[in-house]
C-alpha positions in Angstrom: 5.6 -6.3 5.0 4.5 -6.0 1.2 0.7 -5.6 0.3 0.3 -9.0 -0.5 1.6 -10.1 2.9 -0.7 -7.8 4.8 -3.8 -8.9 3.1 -3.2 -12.8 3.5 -2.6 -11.7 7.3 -6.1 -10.2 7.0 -7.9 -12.6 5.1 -6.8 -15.1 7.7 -7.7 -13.3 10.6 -11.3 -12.7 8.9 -11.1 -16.4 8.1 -11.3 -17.1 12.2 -14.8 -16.0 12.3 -17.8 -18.0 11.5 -20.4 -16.0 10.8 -20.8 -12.1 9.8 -21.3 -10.6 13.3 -18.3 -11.4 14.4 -16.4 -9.8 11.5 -18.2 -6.5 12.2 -17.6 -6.8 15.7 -13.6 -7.6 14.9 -14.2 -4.5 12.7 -15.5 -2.5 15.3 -12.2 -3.5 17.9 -10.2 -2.4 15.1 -11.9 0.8 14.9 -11.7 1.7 18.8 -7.8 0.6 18.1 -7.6 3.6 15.7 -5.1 6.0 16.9 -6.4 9.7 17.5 -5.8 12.4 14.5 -5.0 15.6 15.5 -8.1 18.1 15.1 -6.4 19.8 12.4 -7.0 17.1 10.3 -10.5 17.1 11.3 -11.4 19.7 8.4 -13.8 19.7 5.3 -10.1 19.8 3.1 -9.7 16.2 5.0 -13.3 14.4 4.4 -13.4 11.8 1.8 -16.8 12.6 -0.5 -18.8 9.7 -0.9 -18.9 8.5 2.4 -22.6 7.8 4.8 -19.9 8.7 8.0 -17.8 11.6 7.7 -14.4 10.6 7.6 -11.1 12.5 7.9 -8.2 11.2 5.9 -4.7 13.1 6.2 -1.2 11.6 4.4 2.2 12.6 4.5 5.3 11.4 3.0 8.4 10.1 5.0 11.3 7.9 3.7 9.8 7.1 0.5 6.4 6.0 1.9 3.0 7.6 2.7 1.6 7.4 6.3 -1.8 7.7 6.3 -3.7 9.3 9.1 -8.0 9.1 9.4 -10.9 9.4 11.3 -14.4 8.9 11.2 -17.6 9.9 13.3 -18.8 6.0 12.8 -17.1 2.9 15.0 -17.6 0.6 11.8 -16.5 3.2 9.7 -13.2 3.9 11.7 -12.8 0.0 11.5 -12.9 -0.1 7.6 -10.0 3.0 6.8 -8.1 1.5 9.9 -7.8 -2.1 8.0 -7.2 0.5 4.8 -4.4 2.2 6.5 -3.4 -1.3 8.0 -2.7 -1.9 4.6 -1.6 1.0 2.6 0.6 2.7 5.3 4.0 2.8 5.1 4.1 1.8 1.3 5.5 3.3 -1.6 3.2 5.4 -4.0 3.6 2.4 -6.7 2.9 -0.4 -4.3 -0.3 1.5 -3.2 -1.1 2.3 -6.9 -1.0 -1.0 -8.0 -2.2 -2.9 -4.9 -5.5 -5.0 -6.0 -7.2 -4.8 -2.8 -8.0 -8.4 -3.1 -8.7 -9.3 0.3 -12.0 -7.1 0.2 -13.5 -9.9 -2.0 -11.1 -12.6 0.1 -13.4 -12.1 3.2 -16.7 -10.4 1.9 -16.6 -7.2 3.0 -18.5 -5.5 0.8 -21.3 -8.0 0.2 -21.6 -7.5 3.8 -22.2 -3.7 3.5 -24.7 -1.9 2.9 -24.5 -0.2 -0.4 -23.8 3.4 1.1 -20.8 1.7 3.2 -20.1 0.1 0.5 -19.5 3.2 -1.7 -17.8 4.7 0.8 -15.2 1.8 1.4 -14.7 2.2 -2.9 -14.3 6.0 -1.9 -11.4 5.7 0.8 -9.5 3.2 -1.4 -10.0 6.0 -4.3 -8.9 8.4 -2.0 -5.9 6.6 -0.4 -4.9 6.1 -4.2 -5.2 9.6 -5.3 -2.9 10.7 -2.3 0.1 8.1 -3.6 -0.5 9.4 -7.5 -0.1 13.3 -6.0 3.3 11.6 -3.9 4.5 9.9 -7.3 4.1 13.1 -9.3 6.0 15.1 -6.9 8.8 12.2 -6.7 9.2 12.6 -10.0 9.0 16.1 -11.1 
């Protein structure tokens, strides 16, 4: 699925819910849904800066695409970089580079967080991005 696909699937899913404690509890279900990271991952080389919960993201490159791996020590948290991850997985380095991340404003994400969370969900994208840029350079070097 492209980018574009993932987030309509998103924004419609968000779209379900009426009001704003049921979107952080869908958020929430995603995060217990968040597969387990090996502990290796679990290191300061791994934390995203700029984060209120410590979270752990790891990405590798297979087949053209990055697979991202996270964690975090926060159930809303871990919901947030798993709908990231939902997204951003298993694309290319350009497609993640120049994904708009649209769907963040689609369903009001981050007029719903606080403005810690919500620095921290601009930090994970950042980070996500940087990982595809180092993934593009090597590609083409």
């Amino acid at each position: 699925m492209t980018i574009r696909e993932i987030e309509k699937e998103i924004t419609e899913e968000f779209s379900m819910f009426d009001d704003w404690m049921d979107k952080y509890n869908h958020l929430i279900e995603m995060g217990k849904s968040l597969p387990l990271v090996d502990e290796k991952y679990r290191t300061d080389q791994y934390l995203i800066s700029g984060c209120q919960s410590r979270v752990w993201l790891s990405a590798e490159m297979e087949d053209g695409k990055v697979i991202f791996k996270a964690d975090s020590d926060a159930v809303i948290t871990k919901g947030i970089i798993n709908l990231l991850i939902r997204i951003l997985s298993n694309q290319t380095p350009d497609n993640i580079l120049n994904a708009k991340m649209d769907f963040i404003d689609q369903i009001g994400l981050k007029e719903h967080l606080s403005p810690t969370r919500s620095n921290g969900l601009t930090s994970m994208i950042k980070q996500m991005k940087l990982y595809a840029l180092v993934f593009k350079t090597k590609m083409t070097q």
